[in-house]
KOLDOPA-777644 format. One line per field, with one value per residue: x, y, z of N, C-alpha, C in turn. Coordinates in Angstrom, 2 decimals. Each point is the difference from the previous one (the first is absolute). Example, Ala and Ser with C-alpha at 12.3 -4.5 7.8 and 13.67 -1.06 7.14 Angstrom:
n_X: [13.19_-0.35]
n_Y: [-5.69_1.05]
n_Z: [7.80_-0.72]
ca_X: [-0.89_0.82]
ca_Y: [1.19_1.19]
ca_Z: [0.00_0.06]
c_X: [0.90_-0.77]
c_Y: [1.20_1.09]
c_Z: [0.00_0.73]
This chain:
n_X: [-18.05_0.16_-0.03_-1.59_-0.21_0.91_-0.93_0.71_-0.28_0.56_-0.60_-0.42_0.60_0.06_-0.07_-1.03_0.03_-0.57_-0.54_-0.19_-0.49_-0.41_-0.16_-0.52_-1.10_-0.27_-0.35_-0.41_-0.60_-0.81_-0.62_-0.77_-0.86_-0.54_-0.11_-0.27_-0.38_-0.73_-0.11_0.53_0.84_-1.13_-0.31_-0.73_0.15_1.28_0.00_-0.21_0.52_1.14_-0.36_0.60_0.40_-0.72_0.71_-1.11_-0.22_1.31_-0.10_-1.29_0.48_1.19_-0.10_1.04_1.97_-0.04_-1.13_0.59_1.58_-0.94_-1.09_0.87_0.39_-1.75_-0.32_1.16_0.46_-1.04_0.58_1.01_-0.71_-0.71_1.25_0.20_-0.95_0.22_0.47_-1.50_-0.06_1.29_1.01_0.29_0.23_-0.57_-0.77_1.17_0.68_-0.95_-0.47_1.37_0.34_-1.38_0.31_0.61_-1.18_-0.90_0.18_0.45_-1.08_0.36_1.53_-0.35_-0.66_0.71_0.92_-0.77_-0.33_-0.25_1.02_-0.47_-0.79_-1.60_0.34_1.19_-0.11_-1.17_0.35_0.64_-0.73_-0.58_1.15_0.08_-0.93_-0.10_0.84_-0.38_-1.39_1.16_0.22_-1.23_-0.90_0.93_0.00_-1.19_-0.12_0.99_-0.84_-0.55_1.71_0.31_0.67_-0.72_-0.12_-1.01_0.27_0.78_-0.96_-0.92_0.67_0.40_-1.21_0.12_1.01_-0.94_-0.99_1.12_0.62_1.00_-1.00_1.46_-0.35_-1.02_0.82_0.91_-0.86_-0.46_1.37_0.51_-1.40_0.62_1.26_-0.41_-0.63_0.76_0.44_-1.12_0.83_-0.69_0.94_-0.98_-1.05_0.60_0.65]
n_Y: [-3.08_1.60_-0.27_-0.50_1.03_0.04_-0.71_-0.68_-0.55_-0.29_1.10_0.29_-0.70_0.65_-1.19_0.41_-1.38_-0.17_-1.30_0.57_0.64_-0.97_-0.10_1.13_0.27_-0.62_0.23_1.16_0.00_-1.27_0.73_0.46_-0.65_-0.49_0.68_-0.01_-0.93_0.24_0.76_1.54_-0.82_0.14_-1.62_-0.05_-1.03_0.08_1.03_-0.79_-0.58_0.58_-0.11_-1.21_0.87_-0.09_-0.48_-0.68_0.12_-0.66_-0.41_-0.86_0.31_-0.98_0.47_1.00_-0.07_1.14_-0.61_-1.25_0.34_0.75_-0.84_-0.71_0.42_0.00_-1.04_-0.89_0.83_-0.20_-1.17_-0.11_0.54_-1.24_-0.69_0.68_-0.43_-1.30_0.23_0.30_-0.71_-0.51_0.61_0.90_0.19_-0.14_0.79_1.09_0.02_-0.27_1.27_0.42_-0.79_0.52_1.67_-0.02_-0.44_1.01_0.61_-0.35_0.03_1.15_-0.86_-1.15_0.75_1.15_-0.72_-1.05_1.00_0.92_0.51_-0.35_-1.22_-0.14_-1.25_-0.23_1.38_-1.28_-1.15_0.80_-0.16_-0.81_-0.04_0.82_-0.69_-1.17_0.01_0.60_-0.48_-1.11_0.22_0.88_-0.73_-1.00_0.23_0.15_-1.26_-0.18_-0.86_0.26_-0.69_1.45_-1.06_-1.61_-0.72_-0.27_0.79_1.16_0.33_-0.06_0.63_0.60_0.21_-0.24_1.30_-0.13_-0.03_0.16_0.65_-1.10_-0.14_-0.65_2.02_0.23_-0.40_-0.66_0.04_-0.72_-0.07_-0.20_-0.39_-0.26_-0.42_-0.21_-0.12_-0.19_-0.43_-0.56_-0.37_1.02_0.71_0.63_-0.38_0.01_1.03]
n_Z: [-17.14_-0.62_-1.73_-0.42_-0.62_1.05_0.41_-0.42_-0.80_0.75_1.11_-1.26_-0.51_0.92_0.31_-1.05_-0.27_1.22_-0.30_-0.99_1.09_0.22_-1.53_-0.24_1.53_0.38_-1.10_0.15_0.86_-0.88_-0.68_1.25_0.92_-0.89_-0.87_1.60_0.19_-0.97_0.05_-0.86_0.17_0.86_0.29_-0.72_-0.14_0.26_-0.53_-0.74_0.85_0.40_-1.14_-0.12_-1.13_-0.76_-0.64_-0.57_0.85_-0.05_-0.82_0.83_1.21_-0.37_-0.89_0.45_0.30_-1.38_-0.51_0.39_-0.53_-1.68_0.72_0.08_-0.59_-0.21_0.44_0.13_-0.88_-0.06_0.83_-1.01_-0.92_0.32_0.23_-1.00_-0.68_0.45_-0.65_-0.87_1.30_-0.65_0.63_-0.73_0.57_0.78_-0.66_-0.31_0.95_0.43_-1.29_0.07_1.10_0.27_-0.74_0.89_0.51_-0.37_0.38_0.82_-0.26_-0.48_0.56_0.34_0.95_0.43_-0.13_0.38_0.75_-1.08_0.71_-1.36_0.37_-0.74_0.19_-0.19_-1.26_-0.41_0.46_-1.17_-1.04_0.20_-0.46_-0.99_-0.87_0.01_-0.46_-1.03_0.33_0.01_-1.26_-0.26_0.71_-0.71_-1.28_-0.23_1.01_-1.28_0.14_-1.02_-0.29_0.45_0.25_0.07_-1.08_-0.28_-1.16_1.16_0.97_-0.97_-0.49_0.46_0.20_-1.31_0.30_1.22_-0.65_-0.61_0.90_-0.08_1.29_0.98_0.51_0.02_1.61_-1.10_-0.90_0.88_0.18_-1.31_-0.26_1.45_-0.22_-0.95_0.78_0.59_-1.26_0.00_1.52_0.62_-0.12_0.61_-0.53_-0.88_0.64]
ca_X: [0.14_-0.45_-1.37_-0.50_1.02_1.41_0.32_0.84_-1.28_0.43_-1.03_-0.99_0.06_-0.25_-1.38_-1.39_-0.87_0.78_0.69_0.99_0.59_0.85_0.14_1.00_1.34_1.01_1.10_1.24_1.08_1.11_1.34_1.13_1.45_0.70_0.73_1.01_0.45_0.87_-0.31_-1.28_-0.27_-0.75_-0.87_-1.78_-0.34_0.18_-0.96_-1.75_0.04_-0.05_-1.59_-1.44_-0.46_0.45_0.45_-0.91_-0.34_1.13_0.03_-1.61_0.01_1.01_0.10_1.05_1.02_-0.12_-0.75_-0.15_1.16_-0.09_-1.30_0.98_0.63_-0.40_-0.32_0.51_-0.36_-1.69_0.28_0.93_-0.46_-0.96_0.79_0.59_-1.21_0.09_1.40_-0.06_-0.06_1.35_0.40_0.36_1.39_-0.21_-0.90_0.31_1.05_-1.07_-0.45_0.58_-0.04_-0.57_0.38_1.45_0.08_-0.67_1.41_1.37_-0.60_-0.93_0.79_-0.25_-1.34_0.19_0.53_-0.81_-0.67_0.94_-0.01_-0.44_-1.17_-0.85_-0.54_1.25_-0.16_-1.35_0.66_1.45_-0.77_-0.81_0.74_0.10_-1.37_0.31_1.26_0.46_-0.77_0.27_1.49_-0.68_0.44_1.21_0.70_-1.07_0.91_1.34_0.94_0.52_0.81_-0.96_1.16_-0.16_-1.33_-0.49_0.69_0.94_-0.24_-0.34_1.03_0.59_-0.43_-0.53_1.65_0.27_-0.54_0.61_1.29_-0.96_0.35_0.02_-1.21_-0.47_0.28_0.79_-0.84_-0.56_1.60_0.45_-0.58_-0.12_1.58_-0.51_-1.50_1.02_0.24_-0.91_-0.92_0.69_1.43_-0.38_-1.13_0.67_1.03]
ca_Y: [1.06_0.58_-0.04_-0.86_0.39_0.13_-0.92_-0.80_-0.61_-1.56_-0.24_-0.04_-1.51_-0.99_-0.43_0.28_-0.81_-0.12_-1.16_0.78_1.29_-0.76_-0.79_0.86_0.73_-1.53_0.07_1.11_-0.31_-1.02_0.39_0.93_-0.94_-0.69_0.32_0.58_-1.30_-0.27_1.30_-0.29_-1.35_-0.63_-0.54_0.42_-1.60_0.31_1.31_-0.42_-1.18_1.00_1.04_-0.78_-0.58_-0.43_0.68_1.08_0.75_1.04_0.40_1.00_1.18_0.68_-1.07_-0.25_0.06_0.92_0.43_-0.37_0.89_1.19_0.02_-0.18_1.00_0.99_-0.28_0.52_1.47_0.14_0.11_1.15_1.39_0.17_0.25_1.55_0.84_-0.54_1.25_1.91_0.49_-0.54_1.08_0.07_-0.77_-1.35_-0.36_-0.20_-1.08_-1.19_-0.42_-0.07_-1.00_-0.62_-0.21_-0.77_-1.18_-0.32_0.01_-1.28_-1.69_0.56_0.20_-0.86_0.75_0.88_-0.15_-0.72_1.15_1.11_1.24_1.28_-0.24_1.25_-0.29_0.66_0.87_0.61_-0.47_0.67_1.67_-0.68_-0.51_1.43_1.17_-0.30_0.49_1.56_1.22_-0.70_0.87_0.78_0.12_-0.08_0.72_1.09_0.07_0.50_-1.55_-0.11_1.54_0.78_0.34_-0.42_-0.56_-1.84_-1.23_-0.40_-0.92_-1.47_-0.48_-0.60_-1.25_-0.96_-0.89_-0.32_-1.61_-0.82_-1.07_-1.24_-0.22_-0.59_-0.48_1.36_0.87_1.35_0.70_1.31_1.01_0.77_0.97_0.63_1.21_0.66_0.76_1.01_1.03_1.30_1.21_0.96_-0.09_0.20_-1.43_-1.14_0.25]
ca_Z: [-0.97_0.36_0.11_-1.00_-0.98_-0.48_0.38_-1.26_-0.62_0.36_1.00_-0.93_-0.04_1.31_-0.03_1.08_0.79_1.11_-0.27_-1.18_0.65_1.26_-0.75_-0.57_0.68_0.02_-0.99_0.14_1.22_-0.37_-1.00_0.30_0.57_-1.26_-0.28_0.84_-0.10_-1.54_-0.88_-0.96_-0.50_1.10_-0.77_0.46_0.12_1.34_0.36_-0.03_0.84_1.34_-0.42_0.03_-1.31_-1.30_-1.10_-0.89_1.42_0.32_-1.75_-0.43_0.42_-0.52_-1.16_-0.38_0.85_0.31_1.08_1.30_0.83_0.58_0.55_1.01_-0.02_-0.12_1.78_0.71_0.15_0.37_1.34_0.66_-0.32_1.06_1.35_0.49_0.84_1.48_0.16_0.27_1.46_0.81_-0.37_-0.86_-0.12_-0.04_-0.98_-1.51_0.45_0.40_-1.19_-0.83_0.62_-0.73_-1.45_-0.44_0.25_-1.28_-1.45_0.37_-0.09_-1.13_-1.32_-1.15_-1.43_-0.91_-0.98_-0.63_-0.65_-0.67_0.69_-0.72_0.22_0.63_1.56_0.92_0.26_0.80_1.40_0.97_0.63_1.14_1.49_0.40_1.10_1.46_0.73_-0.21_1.20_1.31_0.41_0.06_1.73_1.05_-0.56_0.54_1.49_0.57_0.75_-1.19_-0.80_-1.39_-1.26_-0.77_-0.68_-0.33_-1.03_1.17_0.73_-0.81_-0.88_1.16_0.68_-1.17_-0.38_1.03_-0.07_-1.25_1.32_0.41_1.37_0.42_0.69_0.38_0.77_-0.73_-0.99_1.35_0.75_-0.95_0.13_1.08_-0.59_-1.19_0.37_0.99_-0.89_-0.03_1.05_-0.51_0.82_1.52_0.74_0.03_1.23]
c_X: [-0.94_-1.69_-0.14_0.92_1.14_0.22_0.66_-1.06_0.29_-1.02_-1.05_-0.40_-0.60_-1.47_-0.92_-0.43_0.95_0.79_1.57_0.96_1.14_1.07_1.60_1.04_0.74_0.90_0.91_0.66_0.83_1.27_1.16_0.73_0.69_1.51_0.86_0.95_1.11_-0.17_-0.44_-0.07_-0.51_-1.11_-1.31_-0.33_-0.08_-0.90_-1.66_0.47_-0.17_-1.32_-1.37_-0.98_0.38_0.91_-0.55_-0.46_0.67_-0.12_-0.71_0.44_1.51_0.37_1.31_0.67_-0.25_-1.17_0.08_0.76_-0.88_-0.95_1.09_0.88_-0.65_-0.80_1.06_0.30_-0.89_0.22_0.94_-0.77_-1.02_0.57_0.05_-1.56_0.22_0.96_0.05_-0.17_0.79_0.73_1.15_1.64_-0.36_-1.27_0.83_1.25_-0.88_-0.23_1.56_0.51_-0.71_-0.06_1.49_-0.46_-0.81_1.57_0.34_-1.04_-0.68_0.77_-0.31_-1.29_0.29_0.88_-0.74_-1.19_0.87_-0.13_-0.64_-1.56_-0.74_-0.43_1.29_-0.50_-1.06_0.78_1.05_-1.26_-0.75_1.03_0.97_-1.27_0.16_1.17_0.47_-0.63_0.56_1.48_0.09_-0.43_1.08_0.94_-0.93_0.38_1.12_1.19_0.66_0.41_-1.35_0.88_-0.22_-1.46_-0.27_0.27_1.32_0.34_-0.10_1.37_1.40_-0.54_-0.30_1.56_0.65_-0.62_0.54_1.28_-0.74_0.78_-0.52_-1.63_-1.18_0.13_1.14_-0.31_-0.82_0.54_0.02_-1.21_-0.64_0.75_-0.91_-1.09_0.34_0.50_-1.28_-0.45_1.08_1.26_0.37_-0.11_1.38_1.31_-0.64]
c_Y: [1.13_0.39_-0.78_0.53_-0.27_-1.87_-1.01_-0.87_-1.49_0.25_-0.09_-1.62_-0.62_-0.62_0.36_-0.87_-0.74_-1.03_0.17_0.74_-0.86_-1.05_1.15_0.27_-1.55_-0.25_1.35_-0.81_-1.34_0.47_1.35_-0.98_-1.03_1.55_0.87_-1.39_-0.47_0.82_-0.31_-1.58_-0.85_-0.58_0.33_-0.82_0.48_0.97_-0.49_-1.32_1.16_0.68_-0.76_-0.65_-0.35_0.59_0.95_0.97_1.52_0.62_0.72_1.50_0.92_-0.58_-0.33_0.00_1.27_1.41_-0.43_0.70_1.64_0.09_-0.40_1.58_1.49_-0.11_0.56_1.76_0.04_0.09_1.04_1.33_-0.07_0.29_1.42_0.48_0.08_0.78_1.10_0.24_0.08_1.42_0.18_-0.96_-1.77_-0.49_-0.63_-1.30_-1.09_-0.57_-0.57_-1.18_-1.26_-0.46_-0.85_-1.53_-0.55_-0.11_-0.91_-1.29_0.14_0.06_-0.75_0.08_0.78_-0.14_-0.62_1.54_0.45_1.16_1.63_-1.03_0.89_-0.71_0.36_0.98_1.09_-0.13_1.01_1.28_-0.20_-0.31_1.90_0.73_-0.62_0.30_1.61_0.69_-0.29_0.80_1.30_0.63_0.22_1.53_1.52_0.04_0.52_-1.37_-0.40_1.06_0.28_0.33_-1.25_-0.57_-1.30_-0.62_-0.41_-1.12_-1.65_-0.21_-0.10_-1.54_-0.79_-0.51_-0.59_-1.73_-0.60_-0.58_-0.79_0.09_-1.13_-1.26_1.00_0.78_0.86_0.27_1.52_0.69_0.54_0.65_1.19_1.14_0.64_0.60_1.32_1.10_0.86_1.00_1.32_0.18_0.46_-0.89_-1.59_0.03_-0.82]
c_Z: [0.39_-0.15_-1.03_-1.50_-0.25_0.48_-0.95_-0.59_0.90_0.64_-0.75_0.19_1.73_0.07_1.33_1.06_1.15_-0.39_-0.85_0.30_1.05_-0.37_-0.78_1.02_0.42_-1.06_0.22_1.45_0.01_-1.33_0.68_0.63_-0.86_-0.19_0.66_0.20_-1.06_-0.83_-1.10_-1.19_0.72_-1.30_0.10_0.51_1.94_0.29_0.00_1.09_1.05_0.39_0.68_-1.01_-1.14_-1.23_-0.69_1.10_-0.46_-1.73_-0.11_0.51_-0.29_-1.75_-0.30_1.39_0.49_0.82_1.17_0.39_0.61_0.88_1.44_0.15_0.48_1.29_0.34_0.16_0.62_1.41_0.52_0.13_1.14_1.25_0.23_0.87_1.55_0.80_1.02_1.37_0.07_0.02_-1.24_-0.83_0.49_-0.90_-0.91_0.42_-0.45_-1.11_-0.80_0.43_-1.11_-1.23_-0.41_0.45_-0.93_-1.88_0.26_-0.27_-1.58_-1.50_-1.06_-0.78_-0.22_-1.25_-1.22_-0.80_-0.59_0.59_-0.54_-0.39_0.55_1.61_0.85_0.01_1.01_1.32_0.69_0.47_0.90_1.54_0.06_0.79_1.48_0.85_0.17_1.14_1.09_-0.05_-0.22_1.39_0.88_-0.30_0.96_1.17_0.28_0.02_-1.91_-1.00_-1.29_-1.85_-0.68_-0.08_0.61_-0.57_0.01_0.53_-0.43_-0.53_1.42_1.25_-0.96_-0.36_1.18_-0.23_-0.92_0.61_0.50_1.50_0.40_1.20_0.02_0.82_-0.61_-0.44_0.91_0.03_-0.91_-0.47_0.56_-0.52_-0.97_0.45_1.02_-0.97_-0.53_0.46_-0.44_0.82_0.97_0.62_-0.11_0.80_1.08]
């Protein structure tokens, strides 16, 4: 996230002490893979075994299903928004290729928490603005270069590569192609001859 402020109160909650701290992030990375697995009806039971620890382990630091989904939900953004930094050498059009890549691989494993959130929640919400600041300077560039049409938005963009992750494909190498087709539609109509 971008800064301490706008950060969603879930990072409020992370524990200070190393032990705790190793203890929390083992639980986000056993419940993401829990519920990429089985989504969002993945048992805790399972989620505190994968973890390493205990039940109460997992309570003490999430009390309910539901914090566990948004503290899962809000890493993950967290990484995506961090990816774009890594970005900025790359040249313009492959910054933002790179990032949106990313962002569709992040959606496509991200359905079953999001539904589980309410899409008008103040943590979705902190989250869509948090994954716009990261992405907009990236299509902001491309667009400044030339390599991206100057006729549409971001919120464009998200909403075309976001109705692109709701067809279910076969494999991800189609999923690539066709988003390949759809990303080809941004350049401007010079550039795409």
């Amino acid at each position: 996230m971008t800064s301490a402020g706008q950060a969603p109160e879930v990072f409020a909650q992370r524990p200070k002490r190393a032990d705790a701290r190793r203890n929390y992030d083992a639980l986000i990375t056993a419940a993401r893979e829990a519920f990429a697995e089985n989504g969002a009806a993945a048992s805790l039971e399972d989620v505190a075994r994968r973890a390493g620890v205990g039940i109460g382990t997992l309570y003490r630091n999430f009390p309910t299903r539901r914090h566990l989904f948004e503290a899962v939900y809000v890493e993950e953004v967290r990484e995506l928004c961090h990816s774009a930094e890594g970005l900025a050498e790359l040249p313009p059009w492959d910054a933002l290729v790179a990032w949106l890549h990313r962002f569709v691989a992040y959606v496509a494993t991200k359905r079953a928490l999001a539904e589980q959130l309410l899409r008008d929640s103040e943590i979705f919400t902190s989250c869509r603005t948090e994954i716009f600041s990261a992405g907009e300077p990236l299509m902001r560039r491309a667009q400044s270069a030339g390599v991206v049409r100057d006729d549409i938005g971001f919120d464009d963009v998200v909403r075309l590569i976001s109705g692109l992750t709701m067809a279910q494909f076969p494999s991800p190498e189609q999923r690539d192609r066709v988003l390949g087709v759809a990303l080809d539609g941004l350049r401007p109509p010079a550039a795409s001859r």
